[in-house]
C-alpha positions in Angstrom: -53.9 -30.3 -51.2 -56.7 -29.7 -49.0 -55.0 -31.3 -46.1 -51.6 -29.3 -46.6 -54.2 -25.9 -46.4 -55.7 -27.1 -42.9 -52.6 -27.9 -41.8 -51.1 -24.6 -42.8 -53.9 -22.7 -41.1 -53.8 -24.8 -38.1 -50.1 -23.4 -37.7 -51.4 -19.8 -38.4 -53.9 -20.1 -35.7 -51.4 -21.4 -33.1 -49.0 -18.3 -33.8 -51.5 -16.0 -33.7 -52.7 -17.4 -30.3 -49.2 -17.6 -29.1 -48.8 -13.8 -29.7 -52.0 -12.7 -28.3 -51.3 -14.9 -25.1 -47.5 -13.1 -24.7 -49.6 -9.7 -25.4 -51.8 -10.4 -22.5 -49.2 -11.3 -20.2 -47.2 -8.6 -20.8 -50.4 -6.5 -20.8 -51.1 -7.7 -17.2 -47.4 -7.7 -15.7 -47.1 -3.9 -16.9 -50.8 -3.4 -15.1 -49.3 -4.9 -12.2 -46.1 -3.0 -12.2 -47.8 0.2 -12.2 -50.5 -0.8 -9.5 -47.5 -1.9 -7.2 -45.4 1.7 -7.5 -48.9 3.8 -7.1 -49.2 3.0 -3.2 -45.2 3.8 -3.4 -45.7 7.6 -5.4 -48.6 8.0 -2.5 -46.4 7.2 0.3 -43.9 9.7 -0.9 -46.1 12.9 -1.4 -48.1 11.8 1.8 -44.3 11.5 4.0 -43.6 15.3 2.3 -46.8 16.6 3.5 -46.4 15.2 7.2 -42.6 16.7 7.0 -44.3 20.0 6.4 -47.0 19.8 8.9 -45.8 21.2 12.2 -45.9 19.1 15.4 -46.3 21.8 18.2 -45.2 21.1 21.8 -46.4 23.3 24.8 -43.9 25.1 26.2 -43.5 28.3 28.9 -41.4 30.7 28.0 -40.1 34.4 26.5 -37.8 35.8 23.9 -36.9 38.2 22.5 -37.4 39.3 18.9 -33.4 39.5 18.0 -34.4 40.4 14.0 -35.7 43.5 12.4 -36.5 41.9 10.2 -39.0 39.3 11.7 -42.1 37.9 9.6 -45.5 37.4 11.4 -47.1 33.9 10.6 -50.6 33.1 10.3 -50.1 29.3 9.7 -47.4 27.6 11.1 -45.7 26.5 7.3 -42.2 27.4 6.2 -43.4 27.4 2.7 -46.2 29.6 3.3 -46.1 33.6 2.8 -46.2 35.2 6.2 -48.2 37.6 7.0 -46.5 40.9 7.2 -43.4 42.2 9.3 -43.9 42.0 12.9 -42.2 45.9 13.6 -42.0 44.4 17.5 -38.2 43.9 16.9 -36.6 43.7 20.8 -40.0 42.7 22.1 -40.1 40.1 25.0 -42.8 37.9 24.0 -44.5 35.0 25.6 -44.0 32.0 23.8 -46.8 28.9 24.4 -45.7 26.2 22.3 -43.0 25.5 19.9 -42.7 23.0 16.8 -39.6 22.3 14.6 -39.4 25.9 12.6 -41.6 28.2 14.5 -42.9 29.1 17.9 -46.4 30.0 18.7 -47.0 33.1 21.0 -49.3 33.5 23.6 -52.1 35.8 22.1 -55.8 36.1 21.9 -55.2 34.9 18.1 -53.2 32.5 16.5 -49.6 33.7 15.0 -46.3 32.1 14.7 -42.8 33.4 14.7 -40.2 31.3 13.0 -37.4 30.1 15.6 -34.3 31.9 13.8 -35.9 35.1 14.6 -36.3 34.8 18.3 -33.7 34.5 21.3 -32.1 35.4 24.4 -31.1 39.6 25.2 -27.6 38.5 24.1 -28.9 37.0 20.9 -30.5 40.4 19.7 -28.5 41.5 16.5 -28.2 45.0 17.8 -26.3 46.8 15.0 -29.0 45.5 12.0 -31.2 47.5 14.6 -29.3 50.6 14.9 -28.4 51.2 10.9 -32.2 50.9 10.8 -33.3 54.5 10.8 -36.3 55.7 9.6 -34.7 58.9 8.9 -31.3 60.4 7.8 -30.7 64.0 6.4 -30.0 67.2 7.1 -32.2 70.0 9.1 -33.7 72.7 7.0 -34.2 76.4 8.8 -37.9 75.2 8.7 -37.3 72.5 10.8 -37.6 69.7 8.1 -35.4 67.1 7.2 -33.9 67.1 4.1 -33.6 63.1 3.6 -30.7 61.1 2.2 -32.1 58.6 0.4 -30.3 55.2 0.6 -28.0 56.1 3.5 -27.0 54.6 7.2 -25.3 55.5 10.1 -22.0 54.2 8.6 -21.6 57.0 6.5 -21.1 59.1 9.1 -19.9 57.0 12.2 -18.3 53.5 12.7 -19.9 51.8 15.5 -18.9 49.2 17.7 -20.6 46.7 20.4 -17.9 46.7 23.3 -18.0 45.0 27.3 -19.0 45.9 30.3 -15.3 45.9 31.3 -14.5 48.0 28.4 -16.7 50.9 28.8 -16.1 51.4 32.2 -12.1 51.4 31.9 -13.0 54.4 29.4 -15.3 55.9 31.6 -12.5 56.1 34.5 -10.8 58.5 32.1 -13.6 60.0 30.1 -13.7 63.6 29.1 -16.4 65.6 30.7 -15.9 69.2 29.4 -19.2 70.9 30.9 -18.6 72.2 34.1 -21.8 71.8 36.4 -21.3 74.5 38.7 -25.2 75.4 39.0 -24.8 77.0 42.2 -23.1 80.5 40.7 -25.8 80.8 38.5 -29.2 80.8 39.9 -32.8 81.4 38.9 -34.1 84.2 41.2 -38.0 85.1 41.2 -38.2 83.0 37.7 -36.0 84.8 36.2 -32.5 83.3 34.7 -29.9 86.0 34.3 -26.6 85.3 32.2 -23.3 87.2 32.9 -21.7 87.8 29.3 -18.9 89.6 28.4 -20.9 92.3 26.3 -24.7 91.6 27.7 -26.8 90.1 30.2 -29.2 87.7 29.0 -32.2 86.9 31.2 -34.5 84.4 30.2 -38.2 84.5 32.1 -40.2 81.7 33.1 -43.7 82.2 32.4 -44.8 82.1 35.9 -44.4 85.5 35.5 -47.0 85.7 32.4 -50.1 83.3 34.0 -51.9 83.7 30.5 -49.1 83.3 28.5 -47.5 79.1 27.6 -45.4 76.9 29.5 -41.5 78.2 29.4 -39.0 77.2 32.1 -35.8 77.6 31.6 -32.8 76.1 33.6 -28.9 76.7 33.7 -26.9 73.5 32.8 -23.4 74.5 32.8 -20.5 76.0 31.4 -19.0 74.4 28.4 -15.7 75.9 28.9 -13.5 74.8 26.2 -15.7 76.3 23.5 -17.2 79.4 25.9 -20.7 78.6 26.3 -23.5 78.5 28.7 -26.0 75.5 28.5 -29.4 76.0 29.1 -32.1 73.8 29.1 -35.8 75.2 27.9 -39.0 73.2 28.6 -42.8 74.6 27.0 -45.9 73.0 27.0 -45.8 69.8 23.9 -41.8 69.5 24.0 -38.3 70.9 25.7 -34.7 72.1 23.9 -31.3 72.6 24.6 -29.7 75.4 23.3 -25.5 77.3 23.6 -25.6 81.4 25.2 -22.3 82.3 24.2 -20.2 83.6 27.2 -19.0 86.7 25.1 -21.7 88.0 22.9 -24.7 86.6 24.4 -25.5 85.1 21.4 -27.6 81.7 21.0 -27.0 78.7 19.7 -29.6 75.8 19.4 -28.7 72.9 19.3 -31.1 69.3 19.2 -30.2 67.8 22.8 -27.4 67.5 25.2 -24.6 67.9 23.5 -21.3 65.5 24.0 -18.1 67.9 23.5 -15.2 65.7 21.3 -11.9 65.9 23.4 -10.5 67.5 20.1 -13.2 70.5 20.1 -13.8 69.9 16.3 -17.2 68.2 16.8 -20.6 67.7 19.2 -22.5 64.9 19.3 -26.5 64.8 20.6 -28.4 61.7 21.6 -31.3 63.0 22.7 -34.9 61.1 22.9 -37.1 62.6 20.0 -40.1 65.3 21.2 -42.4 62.8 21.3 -40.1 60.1 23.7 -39.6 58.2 21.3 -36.2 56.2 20.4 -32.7 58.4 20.2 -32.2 60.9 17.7 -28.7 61.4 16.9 -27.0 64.5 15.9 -23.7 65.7 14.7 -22.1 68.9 14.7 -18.9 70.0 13.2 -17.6 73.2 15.0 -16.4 75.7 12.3 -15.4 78.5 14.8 -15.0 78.9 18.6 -14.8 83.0 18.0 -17.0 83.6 17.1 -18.8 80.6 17.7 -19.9 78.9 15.2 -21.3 75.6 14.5 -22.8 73.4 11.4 -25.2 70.0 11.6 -23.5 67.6 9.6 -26.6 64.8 9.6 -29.3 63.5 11.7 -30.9 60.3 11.8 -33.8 59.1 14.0 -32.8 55.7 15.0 -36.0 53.7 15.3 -35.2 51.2 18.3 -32.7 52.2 20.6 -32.5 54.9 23.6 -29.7 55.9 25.1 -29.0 56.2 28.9 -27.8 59.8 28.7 -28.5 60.6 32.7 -27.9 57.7 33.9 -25.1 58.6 36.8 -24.0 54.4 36.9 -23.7 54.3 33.3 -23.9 58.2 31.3 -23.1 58.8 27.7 -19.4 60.3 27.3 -16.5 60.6 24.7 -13.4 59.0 26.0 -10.0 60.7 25.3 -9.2 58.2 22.8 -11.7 60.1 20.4 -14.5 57.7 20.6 -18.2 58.0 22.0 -19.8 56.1 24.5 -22.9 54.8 24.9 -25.2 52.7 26.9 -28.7 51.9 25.1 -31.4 49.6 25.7 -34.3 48.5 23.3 -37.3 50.9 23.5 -39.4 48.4 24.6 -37.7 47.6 27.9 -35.9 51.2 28.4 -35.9 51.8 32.0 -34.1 55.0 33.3 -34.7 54.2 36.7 -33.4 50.6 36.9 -29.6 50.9 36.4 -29.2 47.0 36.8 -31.2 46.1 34.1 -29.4 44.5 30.8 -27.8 47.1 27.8 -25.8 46.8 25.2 -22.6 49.5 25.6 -21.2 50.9 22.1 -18.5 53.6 20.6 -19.1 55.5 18.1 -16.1 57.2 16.2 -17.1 60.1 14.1 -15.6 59.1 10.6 
C-alpha cells in the first residue's frame, strides 16, 4: 500500500516538473522573441526620424517667391508649424543651401522656405497675386472706401495672362482716344487757361502764391469722344487727374489716367496709389456724355502688381476688341526705366 503511494507521488512529481520545465521554456522563448523585435521597433522610429531630418546642400542661387501664400520656416521640418507668412511674395531671394523640402536663404538669421513656393519669373502664379487685394469697395464723398467684404477682382473683370506676341498684335490696332495735342494749349506765366464753350477756366500754379502749397497743374489732352480736357494736378504729399468739360467748364475727378473703352460706356484707371505703392484700379461707368456724367463702379488696391502705364515700348491701352491691356511687373522689381526687363502682359474685360 505504501509502495503504490510512493509510486503515485513519484508520477505527481514528474508531471509537475514536466509542466514547470515547458513553462520556463516557453517563458524564455517569449522573452526572447520580444528582445529580438525591440532593436527592430528602434530601427523603425530611428529610420522615420532621419527621413525627417533635412540634409542641406550648399548651393548659389535666386528665386523668386511665385506664392502669396508662402510660409516662413524657422526649422527646416515639414511637420513643423512655420513661422508666419513671409508677405515678400515676387521677392528675388538669395538662396545658400537647399535640402529635400526646403531651401535655406541667405540672411543674417536662419529661415527656410519650402521648395514648392519658390521658382523661376515664369513660375510666379501671377493671377493668385492679382485677386489678392487688400481692398475692394466703393469711394465715399469723404474719400473712404466703402469695403466689400469677401469680394475679388472677378466680380468685376475677367482677366487673362496673354504673350508677348499677343499684346503687341493688339497694340498695332489699339484705340488711343486722347488726343495729345499739348502744343495748342499752353501754360503762360503759370497760368493754365482752358477754352470752353461757355467759360474759360484758368488754373494757377502756386509760383504765383510763394507762401501758399505746392500746385502745378499741366494740360494732358483732349479726350474727344466724350468732350473733355485732361489735366494733371500735382501739390505737395500727392498728384490727381481730373476731366474740364469742353462745354461747361465743369470738373470731373477722376483717380488716375483714365483708359477710354472703344464703346464710350466705361473708363478704366491704373494708377500707382498716393504713396507709390502697387496699382490701384478703378472703374467708371459713363451715364451721360451731355452732360457729362460719370459713376465709380469699384476700386480695389491690388497689393503686388504695378502697371507700366507710360511706358512708350510697352503702355497700357484698350484694344478695339473691347478688352484692356496691360503690362505689370512685381513691385519689388518695377522698373519704369528699363523697358527690357521681364513682365507679365494681361487683358482685362470689364464683365
Amino acid at each position: 500500500m505504501c509502495k503504490d503511494q510512493d509510486q503515485r507521488q513519484v508520477l505527481v512529481n514528474n508531471q509537475l516538473m514536466k509542466h514547470i520545465v515547458i513553462f520556463l521554456a516557453l517563458l524564455s522563448t517569449n522573452c526572447n522573441l520580444f528582445q529580438g523585435q525591440q532593436p527592430a521597433e528602434e530601427t523603425v522610429v530611428e529610420e522615420a526620424q532621419k527621413q525627417q531630418e533635412e540634409v542641406f546642400v550648399p548651393v548659389e542661387k535666386e528665386l523668386y517667391v511665385i506664392v502669396p501664400t508662402a510660409m516662413q520656416y524657422t526649422e527646416p521640418d515639414i511637420h513643423s508649424e512655420p513661422k508666419d507668412r513671409l508677405n515678400s511674395f515676387g521677392h528675388l531671394l538669395k538662396i545658400e543651401a537647399e535640402s529635400e523640402h526646403f531651401y535655406k536663404i541667405k540672411s543674417n538669421w536662419d529661415w527656410y522656405l519650402r521648395k514648392e513656393d519658390m521658382g523661376s519669373y515664369e513660375d510666379i502664379r501671377f493671377k493668385e497675386g492679382l485677386e489678392d487685394v487688400y481692398l475692394i469697395g466703393k469711394k465715399q464723398e469723404d474719400g473712404t472706401i466703402e469695403e466689400e467684404k469677401g469680394i475679388t477682382l472677378s466680380k468685376y473683370f475677367t482677366i487673362d495672362l496673354i504673350s508677348h506676341e499677343e499684346y503687341q498684335k493688339a497694340l498695332s490696332e489699339g484705340y488711343f482716344p486722347l488726343v495729345k495735342d499739348t502744343l495748342s494749349i499752353k501754360k503762360e506765366k503759370w497760368i493754365l487757361t482752358l477754352p470752353c464753350r461757355d467759360a474759360l477756366v484758368e488754373f494757377k500754379d502756386s509760383a504765383l502764391k510763394p507762401e501758399a502749397d505746392r500746385e502745378e497743374y499741366e494740360y494732358l489732352g483732349d479726350m474727344k469722344p466724350i468732350h473733355q480736357y485732361l489735366i494733371a494736378g500735382t501739390y505737395d504729399e500727392t498728384w490727381d487727374k481730373f476731366f474740364i468739360d469742353k462745354r461747361t467748364g465743369h470738373k470731373t475727378e477722376i483717380d488716375s489716367y483714365p483708359y477710354l473703352s472703344p464703346n464710350g460706356k466705361y473708363i478704366i484707371t491704373l494708377g500707382e496709389t498716393e504713396m507709390g505703392g502697387p496699382t490701384a484700379i478703378a472703374l467708371y461707368k459713363v451715364l451721360s456724355k451731355d452732360p457729362f456724367k460719370i459713376e465709380l463702379v469699384t476700386v480695389a488696391g491690388i497689393r503686388y502688381w504695378i502697371a507700366y502705364e507710360n511706358d512708350k515700348k510697352r503702355p497700357t491701352f484698350f484694344g478695339k476688341d473691347g478688352y484692356l491691356y496691360v503690362a505689370m511687373d512685381l513691385s519689388d522689381s518695377y522698373q519704369y526705366d528699363k523697358p527690357d526687363e521681364l513682365c507679365k502682359y494681361l487683358r482685362i474685360k470689364i464683365k
